[in-house]
C-alpha positions as CSV (number, residue, x, y, z in Angstrom):
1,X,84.4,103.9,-20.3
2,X,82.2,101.3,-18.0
3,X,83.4,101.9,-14.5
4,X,84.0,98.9,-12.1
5,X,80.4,97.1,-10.8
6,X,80.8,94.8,-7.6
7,X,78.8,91.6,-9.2
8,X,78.9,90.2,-5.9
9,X,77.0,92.9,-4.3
10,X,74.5,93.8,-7.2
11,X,71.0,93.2,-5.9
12,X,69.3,90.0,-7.0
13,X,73.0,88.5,-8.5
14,X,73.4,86.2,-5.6
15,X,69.6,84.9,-5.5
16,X,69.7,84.4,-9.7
17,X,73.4,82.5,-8.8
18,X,71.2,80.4,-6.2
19,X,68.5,79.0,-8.0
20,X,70.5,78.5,-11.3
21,X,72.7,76.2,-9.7
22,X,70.0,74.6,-7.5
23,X,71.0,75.9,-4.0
24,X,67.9,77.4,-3.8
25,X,64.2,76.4,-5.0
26,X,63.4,78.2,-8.0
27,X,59.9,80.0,-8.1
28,X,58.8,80.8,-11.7
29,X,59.0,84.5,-11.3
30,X,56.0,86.8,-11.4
31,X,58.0,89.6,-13.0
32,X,61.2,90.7,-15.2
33,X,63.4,90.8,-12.2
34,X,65.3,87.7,-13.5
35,X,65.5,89.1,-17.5
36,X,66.2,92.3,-16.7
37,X,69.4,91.3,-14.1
38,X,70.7,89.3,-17.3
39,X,69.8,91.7,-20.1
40,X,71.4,94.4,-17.9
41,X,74.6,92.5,-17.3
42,X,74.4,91.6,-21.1
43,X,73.4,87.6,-20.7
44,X,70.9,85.2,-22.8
45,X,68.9,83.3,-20.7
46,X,69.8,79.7,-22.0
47,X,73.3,80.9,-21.9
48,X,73.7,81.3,-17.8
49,X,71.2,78.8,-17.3
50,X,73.2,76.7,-19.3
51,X,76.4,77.5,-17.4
52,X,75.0,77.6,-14.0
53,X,73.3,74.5,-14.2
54,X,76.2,72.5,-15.8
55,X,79.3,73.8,-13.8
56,X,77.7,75.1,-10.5
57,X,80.4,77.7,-9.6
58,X,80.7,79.5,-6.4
59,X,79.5,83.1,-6.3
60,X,82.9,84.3,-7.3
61,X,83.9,82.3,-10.0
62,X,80.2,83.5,-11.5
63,X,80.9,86.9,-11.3
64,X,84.0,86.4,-13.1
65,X,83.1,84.7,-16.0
66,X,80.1,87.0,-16.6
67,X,82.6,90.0,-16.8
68,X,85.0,87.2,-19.0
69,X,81.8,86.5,-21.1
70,X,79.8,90.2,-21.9
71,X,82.6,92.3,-20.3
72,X,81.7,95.5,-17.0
73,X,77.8,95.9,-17.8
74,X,76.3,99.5,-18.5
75,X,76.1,101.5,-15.3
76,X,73.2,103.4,-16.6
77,X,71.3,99.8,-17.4
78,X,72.4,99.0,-14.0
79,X,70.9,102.0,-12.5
80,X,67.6,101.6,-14.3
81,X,67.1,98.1,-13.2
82,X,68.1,99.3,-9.7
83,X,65.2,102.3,-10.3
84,X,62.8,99.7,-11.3
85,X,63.1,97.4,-7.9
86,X,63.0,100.4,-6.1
87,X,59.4,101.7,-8.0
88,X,61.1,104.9,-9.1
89,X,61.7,106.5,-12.5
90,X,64.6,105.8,-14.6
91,X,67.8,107.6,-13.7
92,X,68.3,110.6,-15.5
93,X,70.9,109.0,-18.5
94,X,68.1,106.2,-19.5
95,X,65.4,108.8,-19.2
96,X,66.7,110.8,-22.1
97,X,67.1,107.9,-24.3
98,X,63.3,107.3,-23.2
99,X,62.5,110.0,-23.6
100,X,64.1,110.8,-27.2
101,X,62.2,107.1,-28.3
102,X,58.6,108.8,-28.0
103,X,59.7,111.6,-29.4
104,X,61.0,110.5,-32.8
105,X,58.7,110.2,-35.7
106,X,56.8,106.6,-35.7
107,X,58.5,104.2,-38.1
108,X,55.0,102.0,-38.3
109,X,52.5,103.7,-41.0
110,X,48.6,103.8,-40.2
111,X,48.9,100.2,-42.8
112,X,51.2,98.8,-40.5
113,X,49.6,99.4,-37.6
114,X,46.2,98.0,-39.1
115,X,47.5,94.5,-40.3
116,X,49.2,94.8,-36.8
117,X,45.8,94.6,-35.0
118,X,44.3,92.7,-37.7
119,X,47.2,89.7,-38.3
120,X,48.5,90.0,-34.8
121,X,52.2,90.5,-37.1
122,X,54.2,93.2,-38.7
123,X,57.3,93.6,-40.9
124,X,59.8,96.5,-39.8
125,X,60.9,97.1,-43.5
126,X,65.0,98.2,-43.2
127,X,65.1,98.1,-39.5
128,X,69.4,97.9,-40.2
129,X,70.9,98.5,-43.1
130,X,71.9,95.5,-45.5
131,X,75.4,96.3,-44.3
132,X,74.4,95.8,-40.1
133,X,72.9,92.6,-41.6
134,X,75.6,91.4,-43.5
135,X,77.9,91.3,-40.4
136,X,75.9,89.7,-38.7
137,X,75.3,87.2,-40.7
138,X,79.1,87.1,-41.0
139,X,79.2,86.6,-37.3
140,X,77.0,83.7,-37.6
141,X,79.3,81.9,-40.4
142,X,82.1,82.8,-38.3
143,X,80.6,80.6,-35.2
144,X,79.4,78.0,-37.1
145,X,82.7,77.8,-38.7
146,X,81.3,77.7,-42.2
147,X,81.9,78.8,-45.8
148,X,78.6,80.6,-47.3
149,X,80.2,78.4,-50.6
150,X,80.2,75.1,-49.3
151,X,76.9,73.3,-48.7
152,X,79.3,70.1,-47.2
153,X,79.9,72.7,-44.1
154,X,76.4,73.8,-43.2
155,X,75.9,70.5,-41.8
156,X,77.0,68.7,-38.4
157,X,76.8,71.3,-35.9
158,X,76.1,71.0,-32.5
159,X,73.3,73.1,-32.8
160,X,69.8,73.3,-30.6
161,X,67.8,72.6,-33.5
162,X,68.1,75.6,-35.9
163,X,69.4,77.9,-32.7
164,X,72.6,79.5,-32.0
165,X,73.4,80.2,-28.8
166,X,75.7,82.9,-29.5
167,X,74.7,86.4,-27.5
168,X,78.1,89.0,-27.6
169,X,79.0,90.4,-30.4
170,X,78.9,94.2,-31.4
171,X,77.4,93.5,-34.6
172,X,74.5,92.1,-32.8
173,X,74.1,94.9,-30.3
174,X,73.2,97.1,-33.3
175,X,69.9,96.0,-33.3
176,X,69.4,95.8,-30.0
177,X,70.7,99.6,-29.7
178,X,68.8,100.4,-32.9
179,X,66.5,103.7,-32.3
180,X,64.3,102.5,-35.0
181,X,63.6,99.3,-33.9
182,X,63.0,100.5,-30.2
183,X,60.5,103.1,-32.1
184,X,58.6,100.1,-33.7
185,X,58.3,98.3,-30.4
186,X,57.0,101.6,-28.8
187,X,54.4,101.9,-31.0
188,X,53.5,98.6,-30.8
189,X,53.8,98.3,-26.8
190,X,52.3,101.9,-26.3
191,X,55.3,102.8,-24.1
192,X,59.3,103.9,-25.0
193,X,60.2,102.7,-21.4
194,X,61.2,99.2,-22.8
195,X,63.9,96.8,-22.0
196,X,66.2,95.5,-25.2
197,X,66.3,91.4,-24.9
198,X,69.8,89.6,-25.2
199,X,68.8,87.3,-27.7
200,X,70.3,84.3,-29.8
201,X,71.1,83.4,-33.7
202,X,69.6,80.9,-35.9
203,X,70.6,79.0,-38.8
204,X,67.8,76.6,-41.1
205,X,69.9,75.2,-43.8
206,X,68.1,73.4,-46.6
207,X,66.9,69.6,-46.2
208,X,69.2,67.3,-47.2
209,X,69.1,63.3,-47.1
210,X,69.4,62.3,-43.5
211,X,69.3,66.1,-41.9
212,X,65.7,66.7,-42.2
213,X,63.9,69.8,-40.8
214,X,65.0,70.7,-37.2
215,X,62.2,72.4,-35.9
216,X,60.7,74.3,-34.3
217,X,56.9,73.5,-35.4
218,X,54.1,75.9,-34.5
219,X,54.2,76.2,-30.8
220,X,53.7,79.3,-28.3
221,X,56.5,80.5,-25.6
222,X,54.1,81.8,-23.1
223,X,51.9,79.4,-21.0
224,X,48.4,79.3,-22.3
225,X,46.6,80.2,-19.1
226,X,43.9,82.9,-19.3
227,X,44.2,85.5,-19.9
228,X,47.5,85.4,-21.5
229,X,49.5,89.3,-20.9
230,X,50.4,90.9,-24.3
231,X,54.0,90.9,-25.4
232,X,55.5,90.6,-28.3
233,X,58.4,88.5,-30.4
234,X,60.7,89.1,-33.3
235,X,62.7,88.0,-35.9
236,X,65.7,89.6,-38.0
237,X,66.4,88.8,-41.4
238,X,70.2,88.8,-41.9
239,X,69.8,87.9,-45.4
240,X,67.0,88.2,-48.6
241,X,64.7,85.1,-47.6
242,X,61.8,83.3,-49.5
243,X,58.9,81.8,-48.6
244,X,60.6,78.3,-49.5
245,X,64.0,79.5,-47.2
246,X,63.1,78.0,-43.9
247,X,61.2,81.0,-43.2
248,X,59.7,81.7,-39.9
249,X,56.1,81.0,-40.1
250,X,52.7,81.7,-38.0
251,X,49.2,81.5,-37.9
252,X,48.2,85.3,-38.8
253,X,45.2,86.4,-36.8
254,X,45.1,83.6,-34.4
255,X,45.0,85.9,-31.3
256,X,41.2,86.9,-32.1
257,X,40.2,83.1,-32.3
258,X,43.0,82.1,-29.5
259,X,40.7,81.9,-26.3
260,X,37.5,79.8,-28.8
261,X,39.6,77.4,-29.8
262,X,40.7,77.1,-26.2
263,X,38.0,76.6,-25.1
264,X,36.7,74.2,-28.0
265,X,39.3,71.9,-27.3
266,X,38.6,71.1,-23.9
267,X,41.0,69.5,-22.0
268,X,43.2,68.7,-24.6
269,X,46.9,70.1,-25.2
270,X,47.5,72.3,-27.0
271,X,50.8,72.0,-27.6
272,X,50.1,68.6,-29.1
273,X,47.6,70.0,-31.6
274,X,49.5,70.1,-35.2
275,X,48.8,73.4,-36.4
276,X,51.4,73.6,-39.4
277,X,48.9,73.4,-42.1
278,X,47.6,76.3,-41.0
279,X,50.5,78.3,-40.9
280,X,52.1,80.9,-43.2
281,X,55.7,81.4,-43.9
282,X,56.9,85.5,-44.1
283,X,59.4,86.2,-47.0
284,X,61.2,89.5,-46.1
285,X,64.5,91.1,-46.7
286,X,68.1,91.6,-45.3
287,X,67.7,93.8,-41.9
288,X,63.7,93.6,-42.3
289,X,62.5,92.6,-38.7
290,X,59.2,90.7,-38.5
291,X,57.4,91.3,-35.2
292,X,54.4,89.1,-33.7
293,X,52.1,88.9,-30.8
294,X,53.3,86.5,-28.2
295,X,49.9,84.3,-28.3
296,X,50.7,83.4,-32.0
297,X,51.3,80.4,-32.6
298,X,54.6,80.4,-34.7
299,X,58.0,78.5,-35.7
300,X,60.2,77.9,-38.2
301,X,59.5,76.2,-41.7
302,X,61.2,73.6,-43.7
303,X,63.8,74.8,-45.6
304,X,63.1,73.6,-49.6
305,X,65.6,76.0,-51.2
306,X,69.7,75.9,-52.2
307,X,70.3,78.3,-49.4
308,X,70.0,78.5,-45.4
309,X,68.1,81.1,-43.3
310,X,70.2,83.1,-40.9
311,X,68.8,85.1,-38.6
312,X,69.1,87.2,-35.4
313,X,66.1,87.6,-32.6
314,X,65.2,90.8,-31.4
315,X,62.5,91.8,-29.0
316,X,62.0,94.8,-26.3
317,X,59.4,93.8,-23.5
318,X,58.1,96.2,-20.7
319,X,59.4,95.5,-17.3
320,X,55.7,95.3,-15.7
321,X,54.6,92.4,-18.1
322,X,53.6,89.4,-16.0
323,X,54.7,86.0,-16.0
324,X,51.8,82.8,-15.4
325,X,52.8,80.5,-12.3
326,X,50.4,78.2,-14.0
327,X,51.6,76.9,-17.1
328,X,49.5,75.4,-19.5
């Protein structure tokens, strides 16, 4: 049983309600302070921003609806992100789940771990069962208000390209609570003590005549600016998907070349350079869990195939990784 939190009074609530609804000037942060306060209190970014920008409530009716929207938040969470401003260790309950992380057997082979350094990417083979997948993916049909049977409704939603911003649901806290996936991201981060993202859905049905691809093309989202901190990204299969599927794609190995071609291109953006060709799409299956390096350039691919991609995103980050000011 969650006991009762006083929103209000949680440090850093009132300064996040401030610059979300533009009361105060919003400095891009320099830390996790702002992720961490909404991954602790259960929250995707887009989705407060979203609400904070649009509807501008007072401090009150914010607190309210974040309780209406992810329910009382995890005292323990709250008392590590408490820990964390204060430079102390984790409180005692979130030390033993640390703890237990760097203990357990690695989950990543010496293979993995190799094409990891190598390819800058790595499938998580099984990292939920096909049953944990399947009710996801459920979930996802169930938002979208959709039948799996009938192409006609996989069309015509007001979607943000191919994502869903859709963040509570138990069966999407099973991967975010998954011991095995945390175990991956250890190994890959060097470190258990990790923070578990609130991420969104995605849906990439097939092209169709006059619904082309939605996007997103090859792109990074981290700012370019040397040197760019490592972090990583992933991706959760919620069903079998082929190469042809919409599959997420990437550039593998493009972290070793990254800061050349940088420099190569002068003064020329980046973001404008159409790196598609280059890119590879990853076939995996239900409950696999593709992770990459953050300065990959990566994105979704067209879908070509009779069925759509469906997806969760999962990623653990360590609360010292720094932000850029400068973006680039």
């Amino acid at each position: 049983m969650r006991s009762s939190i006083d929103l209000c009074t949680l440090r850093g609530f009132e300064t996040l309600w401030a610059q979300l609804t533009f009361r105060e000037p919003r400095a891009v942060p320099r830390d996790q302070r702002e992720r961490m306060l909404l991954d602790a209190l259960g929250l995707g970014i887009e989705q407060a921003t979203l609400y904070l920008g649009r509807e501008r409530p007072d401090l009150v009716t914010f607190a309210a609806w974040v309780l209406a929207t992810a329910g009382p938040p995890d005292p323990v969470a709250i008392a590590r992100y408490h820990a964390w401003l204060d430079g102390v260790p984790p409180p005692p309950a979130a030390q033993v789940r640390i703890d237990a992380i760097a203990a357990a057997p690695d989950v990543l082979d010496a293979d993995d771990l190799a094409h990891w350094d190598r390819e800058g990417w790595v499938i998580l083979r099984n990292a939920v069962n096909r049953q944990e997948a399947a009710a996801a993916e459920a979930l996802l049909w169930r938002i979208l208000d959709a039948d799996p049977d009938d192409p006609a409704t996989w069309y015509g939603h007001e979607l943000n390209g191919i994502m869903v911003q859709h963040f509570q649901d138990a069966a999407l806290d099973v991967a975010r609570r998954s011991p095995r996936i945390h175990k991956a991201f250890a190994q890959l981060w060097g470190r258990a003590d990790l923070w578990s993202a609130v991420d969104r859905m995605s849906f990439n049905p097939p092209e169709i005549a006059g619904r082309p691809f939605q996007g997103p093309r090859m792109h990074w989202d981290v700012s370019l600016s040397l040197p760019i901190p490592f972090a990583t990204q992933g991706i959760l299969y919620l069903t079998d998907t082929a190469a042809d599927q919409g599959a997420f794609a990437l550039l593998p190995g493009f972290h070793h070349r990254l800061e050349a071609w940088l420099e190569q291109i002068g003064d020329a953006d980046p973001r404008l350079i159409h790196l598609d060709p280059q890119a590879i799409p990853i076939a995996a299956g239900a409950g696999d869990l593709v992770i990459w390096r953050q300065d990959l350039p990566h994105g979704a691919s067209p879908n070509r195939s009779t069925r759509p991609r469906m997806a969760q995103y999962v990623n653990f980050y360590s609360p010292e990784l720094k932000v850029h000011r400068d973006w680039r």
